[in-house]
C-alpha positions in Angstrom: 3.3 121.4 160.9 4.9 119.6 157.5 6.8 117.0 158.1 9.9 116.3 155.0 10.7 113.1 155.0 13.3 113.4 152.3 15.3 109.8 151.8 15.1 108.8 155.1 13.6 105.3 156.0 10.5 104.0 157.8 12.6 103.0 160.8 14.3 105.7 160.7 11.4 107.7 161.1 10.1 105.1 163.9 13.2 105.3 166.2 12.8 109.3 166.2 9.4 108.7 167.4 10.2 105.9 169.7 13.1 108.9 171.6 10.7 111.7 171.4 7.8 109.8 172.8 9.9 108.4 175.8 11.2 111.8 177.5 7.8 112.9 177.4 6.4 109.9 179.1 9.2 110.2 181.6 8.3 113.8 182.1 4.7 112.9 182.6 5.6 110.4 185.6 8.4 113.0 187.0 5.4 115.5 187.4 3.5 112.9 189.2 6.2 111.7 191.7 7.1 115.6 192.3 3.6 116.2 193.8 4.0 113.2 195.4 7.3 114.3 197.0 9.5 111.4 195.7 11.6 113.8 194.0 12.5 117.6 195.3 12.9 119.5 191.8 12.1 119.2 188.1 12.6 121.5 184.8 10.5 120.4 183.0 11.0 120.0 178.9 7.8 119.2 177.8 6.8 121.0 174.3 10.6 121.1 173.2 11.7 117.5 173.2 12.4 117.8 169.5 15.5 119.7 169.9 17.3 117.1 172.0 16.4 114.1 170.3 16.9 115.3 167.0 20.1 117.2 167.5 21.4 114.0 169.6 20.3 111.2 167.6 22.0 112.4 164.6 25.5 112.3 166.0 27.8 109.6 166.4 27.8 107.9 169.5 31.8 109.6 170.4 31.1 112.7 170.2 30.3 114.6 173.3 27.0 116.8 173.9 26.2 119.1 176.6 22.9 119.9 177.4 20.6 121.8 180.0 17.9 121.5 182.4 15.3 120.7 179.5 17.3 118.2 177.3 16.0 114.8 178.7 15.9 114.0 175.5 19.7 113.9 175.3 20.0 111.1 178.2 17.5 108.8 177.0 18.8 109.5 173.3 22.6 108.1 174.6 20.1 104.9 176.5 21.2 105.8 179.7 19.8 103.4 182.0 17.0 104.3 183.5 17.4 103.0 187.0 20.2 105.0 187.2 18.7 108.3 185.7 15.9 107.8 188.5 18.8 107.2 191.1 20.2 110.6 190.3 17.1 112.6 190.0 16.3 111.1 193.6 19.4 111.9 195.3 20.2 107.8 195.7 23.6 105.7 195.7 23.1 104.9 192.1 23.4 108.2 190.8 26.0 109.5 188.5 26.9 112.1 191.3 26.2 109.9 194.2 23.7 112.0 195.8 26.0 115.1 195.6 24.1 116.8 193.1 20.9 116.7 191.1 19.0 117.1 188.1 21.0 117.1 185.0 24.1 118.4 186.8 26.6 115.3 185.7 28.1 113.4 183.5 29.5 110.4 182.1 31.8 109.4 179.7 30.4 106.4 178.9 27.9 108.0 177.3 29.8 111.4 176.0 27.8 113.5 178.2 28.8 116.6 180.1 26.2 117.4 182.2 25.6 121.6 183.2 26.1 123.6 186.3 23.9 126.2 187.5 25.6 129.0 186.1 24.5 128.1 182.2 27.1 129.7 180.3 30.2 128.1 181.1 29.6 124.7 179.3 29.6 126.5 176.2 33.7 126.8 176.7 34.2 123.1 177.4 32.8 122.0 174.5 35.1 124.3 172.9 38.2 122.6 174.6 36.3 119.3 173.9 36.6 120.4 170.2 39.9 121.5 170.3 41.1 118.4 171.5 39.2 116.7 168.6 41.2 118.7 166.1 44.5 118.6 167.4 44.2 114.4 167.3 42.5 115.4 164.2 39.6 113.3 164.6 36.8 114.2 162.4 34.0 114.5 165.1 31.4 117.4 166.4 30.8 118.7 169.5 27.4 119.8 170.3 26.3 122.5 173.3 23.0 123.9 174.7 22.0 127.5 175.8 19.1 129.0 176.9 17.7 132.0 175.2 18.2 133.7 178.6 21.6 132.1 179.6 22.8 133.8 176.4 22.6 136.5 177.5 26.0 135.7 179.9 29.5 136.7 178.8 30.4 132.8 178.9 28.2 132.8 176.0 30.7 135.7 174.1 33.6 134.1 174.9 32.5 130.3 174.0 31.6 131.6 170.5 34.3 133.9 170.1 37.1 131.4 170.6 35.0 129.0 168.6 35.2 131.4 165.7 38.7 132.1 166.1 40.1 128.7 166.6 37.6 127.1 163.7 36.2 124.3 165.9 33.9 122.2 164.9 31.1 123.1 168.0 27.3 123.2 166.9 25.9 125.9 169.3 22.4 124.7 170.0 20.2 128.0 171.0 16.9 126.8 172.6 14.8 130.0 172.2 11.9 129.6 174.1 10.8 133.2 174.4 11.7 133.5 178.1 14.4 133.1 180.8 12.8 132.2 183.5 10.3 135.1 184.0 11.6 137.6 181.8 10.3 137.7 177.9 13.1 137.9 175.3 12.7 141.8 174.9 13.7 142.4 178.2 16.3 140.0 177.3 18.0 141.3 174.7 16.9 144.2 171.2 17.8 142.0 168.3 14.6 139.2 167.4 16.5 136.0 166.3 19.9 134.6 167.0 20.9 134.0 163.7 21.8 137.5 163.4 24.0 136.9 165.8 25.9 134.4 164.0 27.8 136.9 161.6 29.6 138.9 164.2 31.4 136.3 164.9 32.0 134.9 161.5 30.0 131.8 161.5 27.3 130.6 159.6 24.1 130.9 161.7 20.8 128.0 160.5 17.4 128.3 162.4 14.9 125.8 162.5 11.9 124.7 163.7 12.6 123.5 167.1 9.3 121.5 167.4 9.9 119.6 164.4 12.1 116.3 165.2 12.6 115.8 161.7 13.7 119.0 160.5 16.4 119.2 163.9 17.6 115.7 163.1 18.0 116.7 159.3 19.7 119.7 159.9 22.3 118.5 162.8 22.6 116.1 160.5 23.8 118.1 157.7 26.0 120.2 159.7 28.1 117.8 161.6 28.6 115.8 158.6 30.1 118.8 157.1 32.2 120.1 160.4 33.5 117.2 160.4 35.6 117.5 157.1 35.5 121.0 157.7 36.2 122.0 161.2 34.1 125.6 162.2 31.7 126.6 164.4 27.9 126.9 163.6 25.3 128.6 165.7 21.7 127.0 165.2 18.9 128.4 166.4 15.8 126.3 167.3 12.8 128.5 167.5 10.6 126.7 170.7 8.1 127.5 173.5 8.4 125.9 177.2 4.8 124.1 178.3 5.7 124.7 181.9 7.7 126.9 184.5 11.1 127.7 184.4 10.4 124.6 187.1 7.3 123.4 188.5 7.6 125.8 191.5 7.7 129.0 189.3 4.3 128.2 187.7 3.3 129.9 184.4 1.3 132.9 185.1 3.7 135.5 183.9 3.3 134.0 180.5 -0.3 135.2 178.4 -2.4 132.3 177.9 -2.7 132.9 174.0 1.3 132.0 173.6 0.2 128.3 175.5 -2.9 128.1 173.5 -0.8 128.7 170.2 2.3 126.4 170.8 -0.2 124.1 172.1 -1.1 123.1 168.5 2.9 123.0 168.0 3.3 120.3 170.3 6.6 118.1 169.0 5.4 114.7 170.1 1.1 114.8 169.1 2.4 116.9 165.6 4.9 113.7 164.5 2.3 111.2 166.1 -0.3 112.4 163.6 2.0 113.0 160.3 3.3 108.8 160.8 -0.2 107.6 161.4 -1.2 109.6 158.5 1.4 108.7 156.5 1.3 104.5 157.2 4.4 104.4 158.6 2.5 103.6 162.2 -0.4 102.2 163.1 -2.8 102.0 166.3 -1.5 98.6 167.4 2.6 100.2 167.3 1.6 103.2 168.9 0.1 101.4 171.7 3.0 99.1 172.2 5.4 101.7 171.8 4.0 103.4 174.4 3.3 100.3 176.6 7.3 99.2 176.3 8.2 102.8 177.4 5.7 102.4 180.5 7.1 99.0 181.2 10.7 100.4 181.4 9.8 103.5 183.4 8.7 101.5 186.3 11.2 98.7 186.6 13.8 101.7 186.5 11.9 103.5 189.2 11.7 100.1 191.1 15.4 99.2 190.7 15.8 103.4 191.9 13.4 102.9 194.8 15.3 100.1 195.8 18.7 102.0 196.2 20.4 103.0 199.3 20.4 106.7 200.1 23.9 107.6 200.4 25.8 106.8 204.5 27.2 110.3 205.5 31.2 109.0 205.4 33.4 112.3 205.8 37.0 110.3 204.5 34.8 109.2 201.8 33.3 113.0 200.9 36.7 114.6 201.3 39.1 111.7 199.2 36.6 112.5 196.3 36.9 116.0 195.9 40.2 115.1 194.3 41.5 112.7 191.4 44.5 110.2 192.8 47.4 110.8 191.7 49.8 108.3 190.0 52.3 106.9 191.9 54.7 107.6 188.7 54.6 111.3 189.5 55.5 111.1 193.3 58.4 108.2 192.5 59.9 111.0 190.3 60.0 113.3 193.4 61.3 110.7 195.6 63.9 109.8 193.4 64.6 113.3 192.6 65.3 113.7 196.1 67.8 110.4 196.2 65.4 108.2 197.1 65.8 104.7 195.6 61.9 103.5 194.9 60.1 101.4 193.0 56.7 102.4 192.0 54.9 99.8 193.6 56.7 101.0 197.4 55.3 104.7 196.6 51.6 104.0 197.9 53.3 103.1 200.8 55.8 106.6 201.4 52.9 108.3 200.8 51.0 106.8 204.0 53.9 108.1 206.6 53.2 111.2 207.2 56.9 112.0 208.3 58.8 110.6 205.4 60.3 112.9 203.2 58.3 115.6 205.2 60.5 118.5 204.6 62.9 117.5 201.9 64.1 120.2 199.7 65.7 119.2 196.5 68.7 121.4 196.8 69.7 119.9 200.3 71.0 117.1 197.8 72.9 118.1 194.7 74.7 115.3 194.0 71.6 113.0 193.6 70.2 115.0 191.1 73.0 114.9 188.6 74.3 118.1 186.8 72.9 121.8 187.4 73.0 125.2 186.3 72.4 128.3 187.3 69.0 129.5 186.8 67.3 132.6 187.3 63.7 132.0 189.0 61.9 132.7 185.8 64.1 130.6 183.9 63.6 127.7 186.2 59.8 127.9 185.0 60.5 128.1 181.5 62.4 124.9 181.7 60.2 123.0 184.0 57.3 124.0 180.9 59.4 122.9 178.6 60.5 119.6 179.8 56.6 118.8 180.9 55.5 119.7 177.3 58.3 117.0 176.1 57.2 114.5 178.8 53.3 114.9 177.7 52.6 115.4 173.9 48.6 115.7 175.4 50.1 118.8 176.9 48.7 122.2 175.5 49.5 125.6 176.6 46.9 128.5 176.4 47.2 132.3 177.0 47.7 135.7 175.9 50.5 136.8 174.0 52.4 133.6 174.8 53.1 132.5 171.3 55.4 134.2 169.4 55.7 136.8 171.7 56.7 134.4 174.3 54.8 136.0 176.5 54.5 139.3 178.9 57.4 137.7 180.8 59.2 135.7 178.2 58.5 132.1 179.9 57.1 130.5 176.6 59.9 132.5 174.3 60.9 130.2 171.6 58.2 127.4 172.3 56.1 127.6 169.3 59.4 126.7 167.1 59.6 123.7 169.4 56.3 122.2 170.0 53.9 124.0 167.2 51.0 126.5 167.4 48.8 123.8 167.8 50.4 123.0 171.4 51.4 126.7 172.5 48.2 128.8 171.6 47.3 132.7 171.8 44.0 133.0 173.0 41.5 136.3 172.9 41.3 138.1 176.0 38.5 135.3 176.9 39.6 134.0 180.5 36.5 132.1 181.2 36.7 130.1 178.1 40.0 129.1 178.0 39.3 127.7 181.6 37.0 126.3 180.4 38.7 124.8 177.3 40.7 123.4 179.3 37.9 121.0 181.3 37.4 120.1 177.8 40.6 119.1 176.9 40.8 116.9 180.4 37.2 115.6 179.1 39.3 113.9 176.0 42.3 113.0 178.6 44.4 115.8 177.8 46.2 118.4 179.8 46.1 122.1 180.0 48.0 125.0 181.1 46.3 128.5 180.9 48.4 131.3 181.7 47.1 134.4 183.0 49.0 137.3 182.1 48.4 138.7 185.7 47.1 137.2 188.6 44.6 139.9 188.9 43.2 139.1 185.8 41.4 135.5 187.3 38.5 136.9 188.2 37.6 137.1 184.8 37.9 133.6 184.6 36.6 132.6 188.8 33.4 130.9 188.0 35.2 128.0 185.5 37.4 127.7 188.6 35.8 127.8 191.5 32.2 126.0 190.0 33.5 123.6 187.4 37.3 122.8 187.8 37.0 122.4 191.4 33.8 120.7 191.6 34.1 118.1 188.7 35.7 115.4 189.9 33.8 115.1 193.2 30.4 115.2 191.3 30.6 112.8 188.9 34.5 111.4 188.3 35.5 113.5 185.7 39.0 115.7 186.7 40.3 118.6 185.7 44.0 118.5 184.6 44.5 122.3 184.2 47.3 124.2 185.4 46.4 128.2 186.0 50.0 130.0 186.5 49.5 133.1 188.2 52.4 136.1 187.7 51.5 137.8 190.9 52.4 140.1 193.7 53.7 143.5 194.6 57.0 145.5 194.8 57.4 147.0 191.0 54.5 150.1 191.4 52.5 148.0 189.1 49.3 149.5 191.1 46.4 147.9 192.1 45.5 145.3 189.3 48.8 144.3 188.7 49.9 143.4 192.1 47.0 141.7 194.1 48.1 138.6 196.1 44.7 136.4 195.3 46.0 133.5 196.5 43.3 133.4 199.2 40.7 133.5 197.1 41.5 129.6 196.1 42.8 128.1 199.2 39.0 128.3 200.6 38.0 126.2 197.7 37.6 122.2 198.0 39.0 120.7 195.0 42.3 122.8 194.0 45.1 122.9 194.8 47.3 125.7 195.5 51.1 126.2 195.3 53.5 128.9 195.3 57.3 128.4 194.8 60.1 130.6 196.2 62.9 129.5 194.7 63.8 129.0 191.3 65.0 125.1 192.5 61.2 124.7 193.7 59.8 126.3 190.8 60.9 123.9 188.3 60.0 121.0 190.7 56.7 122.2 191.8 55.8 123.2 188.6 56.4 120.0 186.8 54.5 118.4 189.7 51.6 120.8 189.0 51.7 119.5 185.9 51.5 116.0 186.4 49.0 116.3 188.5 45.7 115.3 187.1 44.0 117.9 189.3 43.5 121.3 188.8 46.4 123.7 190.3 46.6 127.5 190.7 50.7 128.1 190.4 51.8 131.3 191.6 54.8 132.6 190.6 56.2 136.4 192.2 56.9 138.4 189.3 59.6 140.4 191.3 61.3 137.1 191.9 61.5 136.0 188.0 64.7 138.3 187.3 66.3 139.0 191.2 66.7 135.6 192.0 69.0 132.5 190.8 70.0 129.2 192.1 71.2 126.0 190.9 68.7 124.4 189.4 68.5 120.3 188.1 69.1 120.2 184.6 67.0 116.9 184.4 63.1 116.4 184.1 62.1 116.0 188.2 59.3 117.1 190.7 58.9 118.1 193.9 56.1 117.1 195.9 53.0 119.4 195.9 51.7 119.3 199.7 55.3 119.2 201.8 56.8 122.3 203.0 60.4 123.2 203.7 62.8 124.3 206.1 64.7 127.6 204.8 66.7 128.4 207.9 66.9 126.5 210.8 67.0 127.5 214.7 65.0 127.1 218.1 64.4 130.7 219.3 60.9 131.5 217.2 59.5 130.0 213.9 58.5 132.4 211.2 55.6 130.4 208.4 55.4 131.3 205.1 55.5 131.3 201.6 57.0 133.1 198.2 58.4 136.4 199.1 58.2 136.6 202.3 60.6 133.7 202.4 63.3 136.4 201.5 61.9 139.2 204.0 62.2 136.2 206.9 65.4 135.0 206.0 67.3 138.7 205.3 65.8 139.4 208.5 66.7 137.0 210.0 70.4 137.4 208.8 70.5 141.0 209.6 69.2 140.1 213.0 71.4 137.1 213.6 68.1 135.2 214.7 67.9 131.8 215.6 64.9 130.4 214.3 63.3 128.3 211.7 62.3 130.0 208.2 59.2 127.4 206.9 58.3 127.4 203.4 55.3 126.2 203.1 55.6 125.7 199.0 52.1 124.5 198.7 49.1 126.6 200.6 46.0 123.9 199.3 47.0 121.3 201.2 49.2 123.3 203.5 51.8 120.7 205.6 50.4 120.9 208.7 52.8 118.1 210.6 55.8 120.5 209.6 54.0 123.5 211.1 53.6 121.5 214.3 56.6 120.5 214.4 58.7 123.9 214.0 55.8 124.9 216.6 56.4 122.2 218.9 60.7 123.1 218.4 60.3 126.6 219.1 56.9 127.6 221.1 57.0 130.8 219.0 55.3 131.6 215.9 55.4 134.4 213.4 52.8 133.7 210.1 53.9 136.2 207.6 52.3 136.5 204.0 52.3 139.5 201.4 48.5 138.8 201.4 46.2 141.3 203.0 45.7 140.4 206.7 41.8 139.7 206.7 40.9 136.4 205.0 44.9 135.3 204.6 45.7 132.1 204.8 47.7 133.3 208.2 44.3 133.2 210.0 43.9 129.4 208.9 47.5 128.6 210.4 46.8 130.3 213.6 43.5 129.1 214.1 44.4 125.1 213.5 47.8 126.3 215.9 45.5 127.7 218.1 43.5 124.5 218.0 46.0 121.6 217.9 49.2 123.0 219.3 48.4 125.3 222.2 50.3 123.6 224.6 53.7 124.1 222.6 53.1 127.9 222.7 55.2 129.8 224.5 53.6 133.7 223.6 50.8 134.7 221.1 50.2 133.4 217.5 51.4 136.8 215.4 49.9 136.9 211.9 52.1 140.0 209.8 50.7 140.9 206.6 50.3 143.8 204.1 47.6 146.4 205.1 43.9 145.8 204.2 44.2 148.2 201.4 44.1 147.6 198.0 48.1 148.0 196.7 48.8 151.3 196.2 50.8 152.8 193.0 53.2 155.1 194.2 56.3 153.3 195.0 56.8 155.2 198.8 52.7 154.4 199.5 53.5 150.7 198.2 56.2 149.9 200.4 54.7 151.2 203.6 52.0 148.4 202.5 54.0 145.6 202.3 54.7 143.7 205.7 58.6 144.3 205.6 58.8 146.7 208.2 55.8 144.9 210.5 58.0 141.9 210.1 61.2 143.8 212.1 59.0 145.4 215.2 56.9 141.4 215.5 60.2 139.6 215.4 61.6 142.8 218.0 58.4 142.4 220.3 58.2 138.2 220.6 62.0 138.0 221.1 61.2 140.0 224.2 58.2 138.4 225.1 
């Protein structure tokens, strides 16, 4: 292996070796403690330490890498403390995830590391909105990601690079290829033989190197972030490696021919730059020794201080108040004062512990304390609650299709990029993973995000980012997600069956987001705005057959409307009828055509659904109807009724009756359609409980 020391200095050359000899070290002990059970797991990185500590230690300590299971190198590269690395990989207290998660799965700001999840491709988007960020507060920094020769292989990988491309951000692409994922050789992984080739495709430049050479990775990163950083682009660089060991230490190695081990054996990173600096003069016996004996010396004090660490206490309050950011009492003082509430910030932390204050407030019940109004269609409502959040927060950037010039499919961001600048009001490619996942990125560098997609339907194209890294983040190691995902959704225009889904469901089951979905134009503003404030990440639904049928008056002022409280639509005592965007309407027509007594609850926010104002209007009436447009099996009715079922029984007075739209998918014709849709079901459950 030759070794081109070009101008760099003898320490220079010495702190390398003193970062690739300590992962390896590190590893060596991990191995030891896994067969003595002290730790459950480990992916191992032996035989491709160079890429980590090369690629890491030649950025600046600000700028933000995010590695996989093999880059060890990166952690001790950024000194994280070992004690603490040890904490984490043993499930302890001192962890960066608290015992919630293990391995490399974290991060920490402190140290501009964004650790991986299991899926492997989706980090490659975050450090896209990481970079984005970067160049928008046009800081001349790099952003550097890891993949797998396997993980690849993923459309995350397509999309990451593709947006790159487009967008010109300065991301290094770091391609470990090791020959295998997991099991499977490359040839079975994909036809082409390097990645570089790759790299034109998407119009970037595309470097290989020698991935087993800590010199030549350090010399090249280098280069390239040097140059990104005056001018901003992607580059893919491909470090040609092998793995030692298993994908991890249970999968063994047997799958792999012994000639590859015996070859790359002689390749080995840390013996190969060991030999050229003793060769050289640049160490000697006595360092190496001493070196190595320092390293030893800090590997055990940080396994004592981990060994001395508390396992984490089961505490449930604990567990759940973590799986979301706080929010700041600013945003709720807003709302309360909004609603004609005199408060100071420092009395909100106390409205916010009684559970009955301000418990079903609806902004229009008072006009005059909200000062002038005007009439709004629903879908204008929106369009000014955007607008007036991206005026309130200049860290506020908006991503989807069409939605720049066009305005978008519905017209909401018409006439924004005269106002706030293509920079803050972006078109994307039709890449819905990565632009969730740009916008964890852009959180990462304390911005905030809104992706739009152009149909509800069109999520699932984007449901890993939300589910597995928006939701997850903040109770794993801190770090929230301030994304809003507005969803255009629903049925009622023939749009057919992936136009018109009600998905809603789908998120309400996840820990983590949070879940709203406005009926009126009043609450749409509000509860958009709130979204927005909100530093957690929020799935807004919005019922496209609502944007242009419906107006109200609607604030003209900046205001929010807390996320989590329902409303009372109608009031009355004979039943209660629970739900949520259209079927609001259905209830309350009904209702009207019916001359029916009863409550109308809008529940406004479905993740946290207000469950005091359901048992209330339970404990009023003894009656309930749930009604959503949602298909009937999995619908969020089923929760209501069940926690009814559970904590209210003794207020009931006949059956919980769930009403919802068939367990079909939703039809095209516009006859077919209709006959899906709960309307009709709504008339013969309200006919059969009034003569219960």
């Amino acid at each position: 292996m030759q070794f081109d020391r070009k101008d760099y200095s003898n320490d220079t050359l010495l702190h390398l070796y003193h970062h690739l000899l300590k992962p390896r070290m590190i590893e060596e002990k991990m191995l030891i403690l896994l067969r003595q059970g002290k730790v459950s797991k480990w992916f191992s990185g032996i035989g491709q330490e160079a890429i980590s500590v090369g690629s890491t230690l030649a950025l600046e300590p600000d700028e933000y890498i995010l590695p996989l299971h093999r880059n060890l190198g990166v952690f001790t590269g950024r000194d994280v403390p070992m004690g603490r690395l040890f904490g984490q990989w043993q499930g302890k207290t001192t962890g960066f995830t608290k015992g919630r998660d293990r391995s490399f799965h974290f991060g920490t700001n402190e140290h501009h590391i964004v650790g991986m999840i299991s899926h492997l491709g989706p980090q490659l988007a975050v450090a896209g909105g990481i970079a984005l960020a970067d160049v928008l507060d046009e800081k001349p920094r790099v952003t550097v990601t890891y993949s797998g020769d396997g993980g690849a292989s993923e459309g995350d990988f397509h999309e990451a690079l593709n947006v790159a491309a487009v967008w010109q951000l300065p991301v290094i692409f770091i391609i470990e290829n090791n020959g295998y994922g997991l099991s499977t050789p490359s040839n079975e992984q994909f036809r082409f033989r390097y990645f570089v080739d790759k790299g034109p495709a998407y119009g970037m430049e595309a470097v290989q190197v020698d991935g087993n050479n800590v010199l030549e990775v350090y010399d090249t990163v280098k280069r390239l972030a040097e140059d990104l950083r005056q001018n901003p682009r992607p580059v893919l660089l491909e470090a040609l490696t092998f793995r030692m060991r298993g994908h991890e230490e249970a999968s063994g190695t047997k799958y792999v021919p012994q000639e590859l081990f015996t070859e790359w054996a002689a390749k080995d990173p840390v013996e190969n730059y060991e030999k050229w600096l003793l060769q050289e003069g640049i160490l000697d016996e006595e360092a190496r020794m001493r070196y190595r004996e320092t390293i030893k010396r800090e590997i055990e004090e940080g396994l004592k201080e981990a060994d001395a660490a508390p396992v984490p206490t089961p505490d449930a309050a604990r567990e759940l108040a973590d799986m979301y950011a706080s929010v700041e009492p600013s945003a709720l003082s807003l709302a309360l004062r909004a609603n004609g509430s005199d408060v100071k910030d420092e009395e909100v932390s106390d409205k916010e512990g009684d559970e009955n204050e301000h418990q079903n407030e609806n902004l229009s019940a008072k006009p005059d304390a909200l000062g002038s109004k005007t009439e709004k269609r629903y879908i204008d409502a929106i369009s000014d609650g955007l607008r007036q959040s991206m005026e309130r927060y200049p860290e506020l950037v908006l991503m989807g299709q069409d939605i720049a010039e066009y305005g978008g499919v519905f017209k909401i961001t018409d006439g924004f990029v005269a106002q706030f600048g293509k920079g803050r009001v972006r078109n994307t490619p039709l890449c819905e993973s990565a632009i969730v996942g740009a916008g964890l990125g852009l959180s990462i560098r304390g911005k905030k995000a809104m992706v739009e997609m152009q149909f509800a339907d069109f999520v699932t194209c984007g449901f890993n980012q939300i589910i597995n890294n928006l939701a997850k983040s903040h109770y794993r190691w801190g770090q929230n997600a301030d994304v809003v995902v507005r969803m255009p959704t629903g049925a009622g225009s023939a749009a057919g069956p992936f136009h018109s889904q009600s998905n809603e469901a789908w998120f309400t089951h996840t820990p983590g987001l949070k879940v709203v979905f406005p009926s009126n134009p009043v609450d749409a503003k509000g509860l958009l705005c709130a979204a927005l404030a909100d530093p957690n990440p929020v799935l807004f639904f919005e019922h496209k057959l609502l944007y242009r049928s419906l107006s109200g008056p609607v604030p003209d002022a900046y205001y929010t409307t807390p996320i989590g409280k329902a409303a009372l639509a109608r009031e009355g005592h004979e039943l209660s009828i629970v739900t949520y965007g259209a079927g609001v309407h259905w209830a309350l027509a009904l209702a009207e055509e019916l001359n029916l007594d009863c409550d109308v609850l809008d529940l406004r926010t479905l993740l946290p659904w207000d469950e005091q104002a359901v048992r209330r209007t339970v404990e009023k009436t003894g009656r309930l109807i749930l009604l959503h447009e949602d298909t009937m099996i999995g619908g969020l009715g089923g929760e209501i009724g069940a926690w009814v079922a559970e904590n209210c029984f003794r207020s009931l007075d006949a059956p919980i009756v769930r009403v919802a739209s068939l367990d079909t998918a939703v039809p095209f014709a516009p006859t077919l359609e209709q006959d899906f849709l709960p309307r009709q079901r709504l008339r013969e459950a309200v006919e059969k409980m009034r003569s219960y």
